[in-house]
Backbone as CSV, one residue per row, in Angstrom:
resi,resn,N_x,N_y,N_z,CA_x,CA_y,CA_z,C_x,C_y,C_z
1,UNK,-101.874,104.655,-268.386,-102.845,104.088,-269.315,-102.327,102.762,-269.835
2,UNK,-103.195,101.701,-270.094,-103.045,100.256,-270.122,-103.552,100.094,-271.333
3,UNK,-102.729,99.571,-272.301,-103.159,98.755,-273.551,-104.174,97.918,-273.704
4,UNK,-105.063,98.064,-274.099,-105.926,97.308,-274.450,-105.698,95.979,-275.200
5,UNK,-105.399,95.100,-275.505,-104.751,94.404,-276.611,-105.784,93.288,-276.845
6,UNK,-105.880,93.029,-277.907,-107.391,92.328,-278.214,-107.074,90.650,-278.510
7,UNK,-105.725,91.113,-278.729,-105.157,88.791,-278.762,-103.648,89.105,-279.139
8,UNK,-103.353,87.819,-278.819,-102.065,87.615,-278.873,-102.153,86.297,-279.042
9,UNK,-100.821,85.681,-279.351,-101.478,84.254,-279.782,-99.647,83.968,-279.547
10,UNK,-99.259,82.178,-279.995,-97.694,82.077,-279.475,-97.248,82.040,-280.950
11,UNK,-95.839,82.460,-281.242,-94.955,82.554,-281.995,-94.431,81.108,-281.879
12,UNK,-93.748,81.279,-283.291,-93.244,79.386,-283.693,-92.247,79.062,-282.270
13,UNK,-92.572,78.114,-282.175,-91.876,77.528,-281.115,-90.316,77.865,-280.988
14,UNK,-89.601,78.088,-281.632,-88.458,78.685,-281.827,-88.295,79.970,-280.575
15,UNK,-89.423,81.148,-280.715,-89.739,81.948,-280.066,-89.999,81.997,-278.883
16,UNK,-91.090,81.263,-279.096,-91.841,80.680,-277.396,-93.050,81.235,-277.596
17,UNK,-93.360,81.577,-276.417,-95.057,82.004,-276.011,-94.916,83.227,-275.377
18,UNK,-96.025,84.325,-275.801,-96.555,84.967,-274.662,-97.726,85.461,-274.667
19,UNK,-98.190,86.458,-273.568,-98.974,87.060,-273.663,-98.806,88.515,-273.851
20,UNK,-100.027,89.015,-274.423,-100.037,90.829,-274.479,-101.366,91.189,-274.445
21,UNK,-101.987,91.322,-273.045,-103.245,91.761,-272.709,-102.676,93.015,-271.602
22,UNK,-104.240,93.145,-271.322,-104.099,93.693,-269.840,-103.579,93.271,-268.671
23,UNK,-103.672,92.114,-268.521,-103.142,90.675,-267.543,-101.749,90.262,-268.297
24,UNK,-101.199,90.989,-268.537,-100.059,90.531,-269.232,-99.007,89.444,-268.666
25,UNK,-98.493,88.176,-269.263,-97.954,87.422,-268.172,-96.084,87.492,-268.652
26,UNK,-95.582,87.553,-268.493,-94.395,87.339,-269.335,-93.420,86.739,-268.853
27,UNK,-92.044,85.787,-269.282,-91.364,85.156,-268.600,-90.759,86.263,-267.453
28,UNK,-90.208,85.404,-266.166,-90.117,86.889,-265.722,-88.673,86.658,-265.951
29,UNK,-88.055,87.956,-265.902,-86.664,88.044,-266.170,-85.285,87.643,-264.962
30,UNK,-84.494,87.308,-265.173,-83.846,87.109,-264.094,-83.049,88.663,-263.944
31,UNK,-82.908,89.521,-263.158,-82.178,90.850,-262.706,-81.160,90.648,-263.001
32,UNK,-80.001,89.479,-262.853,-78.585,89.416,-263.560,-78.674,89.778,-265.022
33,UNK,-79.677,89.594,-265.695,-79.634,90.051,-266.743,-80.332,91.285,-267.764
34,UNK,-79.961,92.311,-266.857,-80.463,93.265,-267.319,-79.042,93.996,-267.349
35,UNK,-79.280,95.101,-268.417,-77.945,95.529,-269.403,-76.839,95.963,-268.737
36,UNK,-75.836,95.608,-268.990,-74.816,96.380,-267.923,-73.894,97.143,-269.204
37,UNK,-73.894,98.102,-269.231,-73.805,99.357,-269.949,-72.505,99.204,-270.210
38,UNK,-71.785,98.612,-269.494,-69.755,98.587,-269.376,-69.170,97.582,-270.458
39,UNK,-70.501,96.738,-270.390,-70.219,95.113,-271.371,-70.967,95.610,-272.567
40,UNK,-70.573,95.217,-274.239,-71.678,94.602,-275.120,-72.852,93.882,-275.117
41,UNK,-74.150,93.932,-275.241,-75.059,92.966,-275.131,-74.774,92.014,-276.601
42,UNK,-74.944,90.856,-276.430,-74.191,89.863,-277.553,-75.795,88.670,-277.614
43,UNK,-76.738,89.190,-276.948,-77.864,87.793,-277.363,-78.340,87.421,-278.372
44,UNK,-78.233,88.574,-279.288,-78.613,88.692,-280.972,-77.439,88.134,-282.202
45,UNK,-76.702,87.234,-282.490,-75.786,87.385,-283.105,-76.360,88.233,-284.361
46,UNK,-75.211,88.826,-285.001,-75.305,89.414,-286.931,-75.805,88.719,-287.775
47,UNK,-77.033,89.391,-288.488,-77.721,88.347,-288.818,-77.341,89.164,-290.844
48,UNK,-76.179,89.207,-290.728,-75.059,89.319,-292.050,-76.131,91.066,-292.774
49,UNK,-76.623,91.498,-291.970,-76.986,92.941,-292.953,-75.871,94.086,-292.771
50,UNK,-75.425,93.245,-294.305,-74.674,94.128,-295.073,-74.635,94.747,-296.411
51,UNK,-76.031,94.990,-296.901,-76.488,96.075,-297.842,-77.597,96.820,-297.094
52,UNK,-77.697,98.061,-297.748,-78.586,99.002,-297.747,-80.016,99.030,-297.537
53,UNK,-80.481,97.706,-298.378,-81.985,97.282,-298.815,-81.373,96.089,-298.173
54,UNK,-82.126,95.220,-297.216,-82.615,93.774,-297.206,-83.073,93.139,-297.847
55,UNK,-83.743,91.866,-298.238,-84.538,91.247,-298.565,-85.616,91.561,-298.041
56,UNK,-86.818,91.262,-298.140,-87.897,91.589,-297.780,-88.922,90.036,-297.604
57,UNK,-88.266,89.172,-297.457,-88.487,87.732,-297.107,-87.790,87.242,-296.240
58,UNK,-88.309,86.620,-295.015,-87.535,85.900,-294.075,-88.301,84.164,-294.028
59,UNK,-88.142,82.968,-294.358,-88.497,82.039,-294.227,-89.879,81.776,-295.887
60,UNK,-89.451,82.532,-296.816,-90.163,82.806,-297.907,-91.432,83.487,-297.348
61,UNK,-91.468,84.465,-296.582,-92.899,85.174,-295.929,-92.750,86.610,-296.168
62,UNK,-93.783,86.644,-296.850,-93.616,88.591,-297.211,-94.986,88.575,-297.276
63,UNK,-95.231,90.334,-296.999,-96.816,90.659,-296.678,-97.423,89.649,-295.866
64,UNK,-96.768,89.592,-294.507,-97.239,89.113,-293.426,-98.442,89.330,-293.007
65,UNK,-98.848,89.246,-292.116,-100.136,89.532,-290.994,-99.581,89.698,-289.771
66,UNK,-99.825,90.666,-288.737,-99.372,90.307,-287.744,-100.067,89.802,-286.472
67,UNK,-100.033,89.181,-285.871,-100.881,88.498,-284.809,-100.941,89.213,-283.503
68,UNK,-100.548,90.695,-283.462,-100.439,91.524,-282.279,-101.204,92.706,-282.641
69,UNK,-102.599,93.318,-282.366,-103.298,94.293,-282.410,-103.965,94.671,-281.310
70,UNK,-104.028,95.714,-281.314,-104.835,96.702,-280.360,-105.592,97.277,-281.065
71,UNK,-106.523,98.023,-279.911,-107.623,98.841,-280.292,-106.421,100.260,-280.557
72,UNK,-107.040,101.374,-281.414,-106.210,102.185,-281.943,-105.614,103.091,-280.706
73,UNK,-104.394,103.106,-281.291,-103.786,104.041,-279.683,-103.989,105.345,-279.990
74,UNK,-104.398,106.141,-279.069,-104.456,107.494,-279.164,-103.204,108.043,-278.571
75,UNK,-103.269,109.125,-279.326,-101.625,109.767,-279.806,-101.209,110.186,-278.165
76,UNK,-101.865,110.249,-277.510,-101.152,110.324,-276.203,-100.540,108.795,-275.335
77,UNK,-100.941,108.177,-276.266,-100.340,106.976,-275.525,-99.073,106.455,-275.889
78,UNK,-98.218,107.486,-276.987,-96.897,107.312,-277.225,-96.216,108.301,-277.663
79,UNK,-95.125,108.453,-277.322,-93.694,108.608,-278.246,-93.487,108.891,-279.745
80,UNK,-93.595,109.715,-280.621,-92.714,109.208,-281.903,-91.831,109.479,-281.608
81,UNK,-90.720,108.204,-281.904,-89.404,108.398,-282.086,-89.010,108.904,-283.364
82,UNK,-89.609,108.139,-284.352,-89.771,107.942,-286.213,-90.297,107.591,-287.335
83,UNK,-91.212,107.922,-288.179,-91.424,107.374,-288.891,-90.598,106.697,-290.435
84,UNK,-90.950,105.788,-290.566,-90.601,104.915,-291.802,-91.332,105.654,-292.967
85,UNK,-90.096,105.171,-293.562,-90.798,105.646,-295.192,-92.085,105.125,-296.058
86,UNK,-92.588,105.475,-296.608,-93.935,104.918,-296.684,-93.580,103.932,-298.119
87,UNK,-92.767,103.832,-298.473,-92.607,103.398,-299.718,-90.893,102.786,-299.981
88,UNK,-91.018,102.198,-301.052,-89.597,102.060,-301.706,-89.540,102.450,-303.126
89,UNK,-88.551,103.195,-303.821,-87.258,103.471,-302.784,-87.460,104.810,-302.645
90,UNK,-86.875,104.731,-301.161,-87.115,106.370,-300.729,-85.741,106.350,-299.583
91,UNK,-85.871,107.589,-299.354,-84.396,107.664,-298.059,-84.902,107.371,-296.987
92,UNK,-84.013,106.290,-296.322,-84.110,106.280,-294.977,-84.205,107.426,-294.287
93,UNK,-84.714,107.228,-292.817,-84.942,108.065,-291.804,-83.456,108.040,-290.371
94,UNK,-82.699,108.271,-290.222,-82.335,108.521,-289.287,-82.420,108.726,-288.000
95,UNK,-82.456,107.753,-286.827,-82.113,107.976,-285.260,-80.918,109.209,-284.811
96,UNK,-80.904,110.152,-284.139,-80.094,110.532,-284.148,-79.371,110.479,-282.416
97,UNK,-77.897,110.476,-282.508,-77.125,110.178,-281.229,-77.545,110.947,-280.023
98,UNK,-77.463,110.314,-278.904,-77.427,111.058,-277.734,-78.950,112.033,-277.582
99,UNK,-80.039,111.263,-278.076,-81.379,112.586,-278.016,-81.973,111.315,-276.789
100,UNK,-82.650,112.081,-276.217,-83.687,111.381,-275.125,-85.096,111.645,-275.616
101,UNK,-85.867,110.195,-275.892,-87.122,110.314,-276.036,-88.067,109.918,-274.654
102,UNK,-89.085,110.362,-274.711,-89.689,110.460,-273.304,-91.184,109.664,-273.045
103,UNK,-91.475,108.535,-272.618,-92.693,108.532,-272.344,-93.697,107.958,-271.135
104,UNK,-94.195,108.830,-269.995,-94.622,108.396,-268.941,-93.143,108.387,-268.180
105,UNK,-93.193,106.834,-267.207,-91.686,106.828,-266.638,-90.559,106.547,-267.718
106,UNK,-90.962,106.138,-269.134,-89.609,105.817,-269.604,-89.212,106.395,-270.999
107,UNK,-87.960,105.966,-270.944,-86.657,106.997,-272.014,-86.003,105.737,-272.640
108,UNK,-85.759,106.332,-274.168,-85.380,105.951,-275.152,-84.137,106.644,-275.556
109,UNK,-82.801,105.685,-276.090,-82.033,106.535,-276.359,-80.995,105.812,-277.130
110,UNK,-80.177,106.386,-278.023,-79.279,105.735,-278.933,-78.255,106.186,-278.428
111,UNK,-77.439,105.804,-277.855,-76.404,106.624,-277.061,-74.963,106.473,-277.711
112,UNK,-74.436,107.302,-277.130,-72.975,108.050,-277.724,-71.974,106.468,-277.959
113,UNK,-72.507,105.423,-276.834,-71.669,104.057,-276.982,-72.095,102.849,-278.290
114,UNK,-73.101,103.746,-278.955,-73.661,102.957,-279.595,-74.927,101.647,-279.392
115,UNK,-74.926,101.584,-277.915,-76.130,101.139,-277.559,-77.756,101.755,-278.086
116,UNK,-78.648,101.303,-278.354,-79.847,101.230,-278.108,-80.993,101.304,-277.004
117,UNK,-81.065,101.645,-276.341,-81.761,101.445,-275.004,-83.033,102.263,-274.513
118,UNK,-83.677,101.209,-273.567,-84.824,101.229,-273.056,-84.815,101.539,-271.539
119,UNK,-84.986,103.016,-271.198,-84.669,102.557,-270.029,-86.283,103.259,-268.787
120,UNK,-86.358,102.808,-267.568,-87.467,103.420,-266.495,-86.507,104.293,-265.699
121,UNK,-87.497,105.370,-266.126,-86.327,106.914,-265.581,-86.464,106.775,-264.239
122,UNK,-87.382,106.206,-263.652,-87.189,106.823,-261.575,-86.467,105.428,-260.882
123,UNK,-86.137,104.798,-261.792,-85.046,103.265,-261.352,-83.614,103.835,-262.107
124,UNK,-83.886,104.671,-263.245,-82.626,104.054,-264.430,-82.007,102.818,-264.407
125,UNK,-83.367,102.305,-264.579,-82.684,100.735,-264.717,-83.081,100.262,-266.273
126,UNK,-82.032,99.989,-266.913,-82.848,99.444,-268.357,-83.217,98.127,-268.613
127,UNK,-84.164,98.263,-269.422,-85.007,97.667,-269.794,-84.635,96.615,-270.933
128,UNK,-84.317,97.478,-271.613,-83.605,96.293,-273.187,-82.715,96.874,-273.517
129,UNK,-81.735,96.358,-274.595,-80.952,96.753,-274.961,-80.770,96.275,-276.881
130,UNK,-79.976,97.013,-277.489,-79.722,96.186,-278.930,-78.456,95.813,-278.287
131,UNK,-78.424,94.806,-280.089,-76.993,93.856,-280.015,-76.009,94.174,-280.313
132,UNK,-74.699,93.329,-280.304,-73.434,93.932,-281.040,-73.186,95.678,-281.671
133,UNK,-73.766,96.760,-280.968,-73.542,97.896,-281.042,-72.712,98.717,-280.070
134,UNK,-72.322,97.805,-279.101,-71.619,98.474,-278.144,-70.009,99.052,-278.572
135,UNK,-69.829,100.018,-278.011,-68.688,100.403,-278.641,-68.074,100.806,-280.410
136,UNK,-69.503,100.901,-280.624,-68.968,100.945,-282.315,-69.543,102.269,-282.464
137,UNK,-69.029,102.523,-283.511,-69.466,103.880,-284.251,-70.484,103.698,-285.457
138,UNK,-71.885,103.870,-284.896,-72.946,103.297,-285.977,-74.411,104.476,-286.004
139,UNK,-74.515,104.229,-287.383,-75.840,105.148,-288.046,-77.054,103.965,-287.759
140,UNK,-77.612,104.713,-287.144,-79.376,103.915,-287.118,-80.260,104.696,-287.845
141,UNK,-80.847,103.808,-288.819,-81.809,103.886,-290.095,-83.017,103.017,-289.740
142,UNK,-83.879,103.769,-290.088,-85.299,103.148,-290.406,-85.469,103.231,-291.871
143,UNK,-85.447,101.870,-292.470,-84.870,102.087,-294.144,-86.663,102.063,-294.990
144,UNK,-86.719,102.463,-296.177,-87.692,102.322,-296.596,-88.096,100.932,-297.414
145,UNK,-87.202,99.342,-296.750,-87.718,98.742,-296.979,-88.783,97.581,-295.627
146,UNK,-88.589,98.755,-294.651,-89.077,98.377,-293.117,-88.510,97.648,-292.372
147,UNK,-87.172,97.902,-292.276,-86.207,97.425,-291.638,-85.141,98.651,-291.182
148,UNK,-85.524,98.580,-289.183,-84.472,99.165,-288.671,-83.169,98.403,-288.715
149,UNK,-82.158,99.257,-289.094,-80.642,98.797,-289.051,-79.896,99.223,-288.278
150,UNK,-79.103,98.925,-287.669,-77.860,100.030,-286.689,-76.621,99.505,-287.561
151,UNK,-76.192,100.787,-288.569,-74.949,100.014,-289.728,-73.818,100.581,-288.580
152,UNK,-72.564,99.921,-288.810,-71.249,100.029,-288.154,-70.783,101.475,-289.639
153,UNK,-70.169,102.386,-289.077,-70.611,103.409,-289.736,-68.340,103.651,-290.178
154,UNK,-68.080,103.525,-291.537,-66.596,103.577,-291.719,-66.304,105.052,-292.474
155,UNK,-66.009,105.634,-291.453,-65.835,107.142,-291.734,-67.204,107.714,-292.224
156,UNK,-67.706,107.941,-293.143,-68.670,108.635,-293.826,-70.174,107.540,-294.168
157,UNK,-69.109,106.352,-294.464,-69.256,104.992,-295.499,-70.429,104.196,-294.300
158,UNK,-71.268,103.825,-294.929,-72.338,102.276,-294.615,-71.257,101.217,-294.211
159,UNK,-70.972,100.527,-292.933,-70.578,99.176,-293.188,-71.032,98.113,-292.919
160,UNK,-70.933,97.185,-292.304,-71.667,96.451,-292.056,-72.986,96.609,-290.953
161,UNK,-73.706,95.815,-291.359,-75.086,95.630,-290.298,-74.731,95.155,-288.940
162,UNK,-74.772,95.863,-287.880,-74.752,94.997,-286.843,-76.264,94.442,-285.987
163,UNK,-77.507,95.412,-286.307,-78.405,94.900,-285.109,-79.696,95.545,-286.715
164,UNK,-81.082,94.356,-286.184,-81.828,94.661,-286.934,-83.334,94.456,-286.684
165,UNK,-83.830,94.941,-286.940,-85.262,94.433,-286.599,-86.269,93.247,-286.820
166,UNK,-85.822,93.413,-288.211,-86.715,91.810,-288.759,-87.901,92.422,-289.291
167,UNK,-87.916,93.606,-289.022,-89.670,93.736,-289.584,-89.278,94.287,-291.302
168,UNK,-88.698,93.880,-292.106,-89.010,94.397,-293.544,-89.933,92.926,-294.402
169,UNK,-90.287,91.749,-293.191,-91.018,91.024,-294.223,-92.664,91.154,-294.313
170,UNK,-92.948,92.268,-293.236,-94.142,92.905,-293.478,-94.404,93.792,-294.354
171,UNK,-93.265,94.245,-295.487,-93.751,95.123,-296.674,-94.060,94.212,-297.788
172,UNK,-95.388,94.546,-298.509,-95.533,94.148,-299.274,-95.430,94.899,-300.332
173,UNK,-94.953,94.247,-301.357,-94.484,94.347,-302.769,-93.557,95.900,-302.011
174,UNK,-93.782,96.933,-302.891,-93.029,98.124,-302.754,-93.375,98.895,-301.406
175,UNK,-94.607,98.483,-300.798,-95.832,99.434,-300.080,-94.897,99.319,-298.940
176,UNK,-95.316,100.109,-297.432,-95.154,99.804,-296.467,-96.573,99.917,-295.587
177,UNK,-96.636,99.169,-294.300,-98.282,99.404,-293.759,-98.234,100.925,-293.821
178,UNK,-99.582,101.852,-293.832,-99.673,102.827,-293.697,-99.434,103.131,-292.193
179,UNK,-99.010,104.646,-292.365,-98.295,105.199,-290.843,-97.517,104.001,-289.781
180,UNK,-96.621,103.575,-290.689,-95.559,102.730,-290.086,-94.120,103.583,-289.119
181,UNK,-94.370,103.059,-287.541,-94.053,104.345,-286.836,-92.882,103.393,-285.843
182,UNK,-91.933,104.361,-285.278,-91.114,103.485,-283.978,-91.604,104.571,-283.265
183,UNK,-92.152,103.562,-281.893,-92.498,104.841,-280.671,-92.098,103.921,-279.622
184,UNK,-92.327,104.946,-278.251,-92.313,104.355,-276.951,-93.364,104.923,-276.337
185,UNK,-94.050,103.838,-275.951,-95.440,103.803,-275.168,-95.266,104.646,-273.392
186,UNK,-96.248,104.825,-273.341,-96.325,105.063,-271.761,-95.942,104.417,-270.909
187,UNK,-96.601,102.528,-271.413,-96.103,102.021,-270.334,-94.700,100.971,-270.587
188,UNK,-93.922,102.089,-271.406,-92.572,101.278,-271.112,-92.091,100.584,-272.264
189,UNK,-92.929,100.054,-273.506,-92.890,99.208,-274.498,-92.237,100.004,-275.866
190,UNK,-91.168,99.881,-276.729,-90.623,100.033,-277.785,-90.989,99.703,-278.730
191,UNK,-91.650,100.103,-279.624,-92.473,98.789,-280.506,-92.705,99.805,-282.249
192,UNK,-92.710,99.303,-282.903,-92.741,99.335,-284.252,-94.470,99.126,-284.616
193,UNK,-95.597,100.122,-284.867,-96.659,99.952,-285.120,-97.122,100.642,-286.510
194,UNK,-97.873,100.189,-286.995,-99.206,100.041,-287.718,-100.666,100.642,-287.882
195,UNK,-101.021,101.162,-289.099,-102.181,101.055,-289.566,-102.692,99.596,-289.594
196,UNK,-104.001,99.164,-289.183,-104.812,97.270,-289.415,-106.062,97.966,-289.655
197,UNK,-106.621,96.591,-290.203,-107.564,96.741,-290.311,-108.238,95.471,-289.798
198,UNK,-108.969,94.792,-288.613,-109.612,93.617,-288.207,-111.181,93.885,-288.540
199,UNK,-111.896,92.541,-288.713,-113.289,92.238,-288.869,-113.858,93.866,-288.418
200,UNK,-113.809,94.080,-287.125,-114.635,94.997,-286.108,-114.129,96.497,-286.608
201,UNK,-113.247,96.564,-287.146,-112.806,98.187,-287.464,-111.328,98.658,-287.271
202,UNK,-111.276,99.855,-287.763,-109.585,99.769,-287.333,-108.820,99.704,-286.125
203,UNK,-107.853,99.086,-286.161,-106.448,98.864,-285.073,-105.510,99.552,-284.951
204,UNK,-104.599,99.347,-284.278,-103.184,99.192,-284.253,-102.789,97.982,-284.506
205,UNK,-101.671,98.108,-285.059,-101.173,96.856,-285.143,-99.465,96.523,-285.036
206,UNK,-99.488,95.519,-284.256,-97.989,95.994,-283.718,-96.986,95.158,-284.684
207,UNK,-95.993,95.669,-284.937,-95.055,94.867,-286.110,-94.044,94.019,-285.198
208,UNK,-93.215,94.708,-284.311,-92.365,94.536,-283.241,-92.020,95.048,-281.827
209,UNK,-92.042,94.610,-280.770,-92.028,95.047,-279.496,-91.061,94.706,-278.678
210,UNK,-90.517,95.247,-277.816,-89.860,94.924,-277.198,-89.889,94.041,-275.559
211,UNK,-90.998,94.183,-275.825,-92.139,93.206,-274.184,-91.582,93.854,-273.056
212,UNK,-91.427,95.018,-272.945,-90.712,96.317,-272.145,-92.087,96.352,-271.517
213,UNK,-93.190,96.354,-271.427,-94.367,97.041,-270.999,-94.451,96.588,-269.265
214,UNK,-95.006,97.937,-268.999,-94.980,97.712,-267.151,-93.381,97.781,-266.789
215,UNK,-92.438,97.991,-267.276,-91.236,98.176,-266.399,-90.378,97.042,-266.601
216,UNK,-90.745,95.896,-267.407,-89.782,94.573,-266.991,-89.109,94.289,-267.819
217,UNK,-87.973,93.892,-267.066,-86.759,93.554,-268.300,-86.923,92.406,-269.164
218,UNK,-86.707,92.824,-270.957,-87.129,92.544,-271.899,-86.974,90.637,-271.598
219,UNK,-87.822,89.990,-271.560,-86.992,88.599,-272.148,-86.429,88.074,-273.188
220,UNK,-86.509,89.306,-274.244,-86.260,89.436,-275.541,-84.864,89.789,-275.919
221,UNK,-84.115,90.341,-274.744,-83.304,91.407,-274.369,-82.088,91.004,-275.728
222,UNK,-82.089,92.215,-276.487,-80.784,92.484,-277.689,-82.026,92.541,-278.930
223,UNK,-83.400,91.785,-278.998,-84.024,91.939,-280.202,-84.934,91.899,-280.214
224,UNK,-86.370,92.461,-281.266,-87.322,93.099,-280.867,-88.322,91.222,-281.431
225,UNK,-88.924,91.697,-280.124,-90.199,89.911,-280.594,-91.212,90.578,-281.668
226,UNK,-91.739,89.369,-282.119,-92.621,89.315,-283.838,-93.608,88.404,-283.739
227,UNK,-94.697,88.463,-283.838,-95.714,87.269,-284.277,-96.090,87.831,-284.735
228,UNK,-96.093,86.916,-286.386,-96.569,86.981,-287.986,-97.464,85.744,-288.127
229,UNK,-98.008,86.082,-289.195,-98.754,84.702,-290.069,-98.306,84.795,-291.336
230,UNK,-98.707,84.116,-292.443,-98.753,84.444,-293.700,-100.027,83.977,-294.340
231,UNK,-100.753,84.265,-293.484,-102.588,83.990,-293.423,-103.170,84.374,-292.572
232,UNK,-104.055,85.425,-293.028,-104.822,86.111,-292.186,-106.021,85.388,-291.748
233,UNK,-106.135,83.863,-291.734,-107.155,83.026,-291.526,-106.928,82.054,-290.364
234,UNK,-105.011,82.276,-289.779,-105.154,81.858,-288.935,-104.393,82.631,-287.614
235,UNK,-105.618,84.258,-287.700,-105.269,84.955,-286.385,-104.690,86.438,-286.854
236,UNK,-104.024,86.306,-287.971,-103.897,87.520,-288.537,-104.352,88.662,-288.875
237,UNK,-104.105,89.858,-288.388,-104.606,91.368,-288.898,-104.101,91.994,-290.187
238,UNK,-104.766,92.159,-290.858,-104.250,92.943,-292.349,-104.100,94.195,-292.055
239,UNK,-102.620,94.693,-292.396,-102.464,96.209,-293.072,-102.823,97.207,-293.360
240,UNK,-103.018,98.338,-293.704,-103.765,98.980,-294.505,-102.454,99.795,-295.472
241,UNK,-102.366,99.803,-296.698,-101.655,100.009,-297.331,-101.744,101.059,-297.800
């Protein structure tokens, strides 16, 4: 089953461009660079999360819009891995080590090395990977300020942040979007979704993805892609809170 996706539009130039339709076009990846499990993936440097709570502003932008919606997915078209807390402050949610999540050809997994990964089960070839988690001993949280973390974990103790999502500047004020979820799609995609609401009726709405869809290695590879607005006037889907 094929995503429907109703627009996509390009991220600040920083990012680049893509698409997310049915015709999906995406840079294509070069095969040297897809994860080699023996090495660290390092494309993401630390982007310093080292408290509990983030900020909830990246570039002064909070209560975003996001510029990636679909028509609503029906529950067979994914994975829960997890849901997020619906609120702040509340307890994070926990990834837990070594579980295999399953959907269509592909598997999700936080593995014993501390990797993150995306992988197509009848290749086992992966797909994406997180950053600077290799080899460490780390707790992955879906925190209730909408930000996945993978903390470097010191005995018992929180330590530093090594890999993160970016999506806590879509909470507004205390709220989080309603049914704010991490799944893996059927066809391959990792993605952080949404309650929306567009002109025509309700959505999905995607917060973060991993551009995993159809099998291809991420061009994103170590961190999850984002197109936001901070105006829903130019392309943006609103929330539902």
């Amino acid at each position: 089953m094929k995503k429907n996706l109703l627009i996509i539009t390009c991220l600040f130039a920083l990012l680049g461009c893509a698409k997310n339709n049915n015709n999906e076009v995406l840079p294509q990846a070069d095969n040297k660079k897809s994860i080699n499990l023996n090495i660290p993936v390092d494309s993401v440097k630390n982007n310093d999360t080292t408290k509990k709570e983030r900020s909830k502003t990246i570039n002064n932008v909070s209560c975003a819009y996001s510029k990636i919606y679909a028509s609503p997915y029906p529950s067979s078209y994914y994975t829960v891995i997890a849901n997020f807390p619906a609120s702040s402050p509340s307890p994070g949610v926990n990834i837990p080590r070594n579980v295999w999540y399953a959907a269509g050809d592909y598997r999700f997994i936080n593995q014993p090395d501390g990797n993150l990964v995306v992988y197509k089960q009848s290749t086992l070839k992966a797909l994406w990977g997180s950053s600077n988690t290799f080899q460490k001993n780390t707790q992955v949280i879906l925190q209730a300020d909408l930000n996945l973390v993978a903390y470097e974990l010191n005995g018992s103790t929180l330590g530093q942040g090594l890999f993160e999502s970016q999506t806590y500047y879509f909470q507004c004020g205390n709220k989080n979007p309603r049914n704010t979820k991490l799944v893996l799609t059927i066809d391959g995609d990792l993605e952080i979704i949404a309650d929306g609401m567009a002109t025509f009726g309700p959505v999905t709405v995607v917060l973060a993805t991993t551009r995993t869809y159809g099998g291809v290695v991420s061009p994103n590879n170590g961190s999850f892609f984002k197109d936001y607005t901070t105006s829903g006037g130019t392309g943006g889907v609103s929330f539902v809170y």
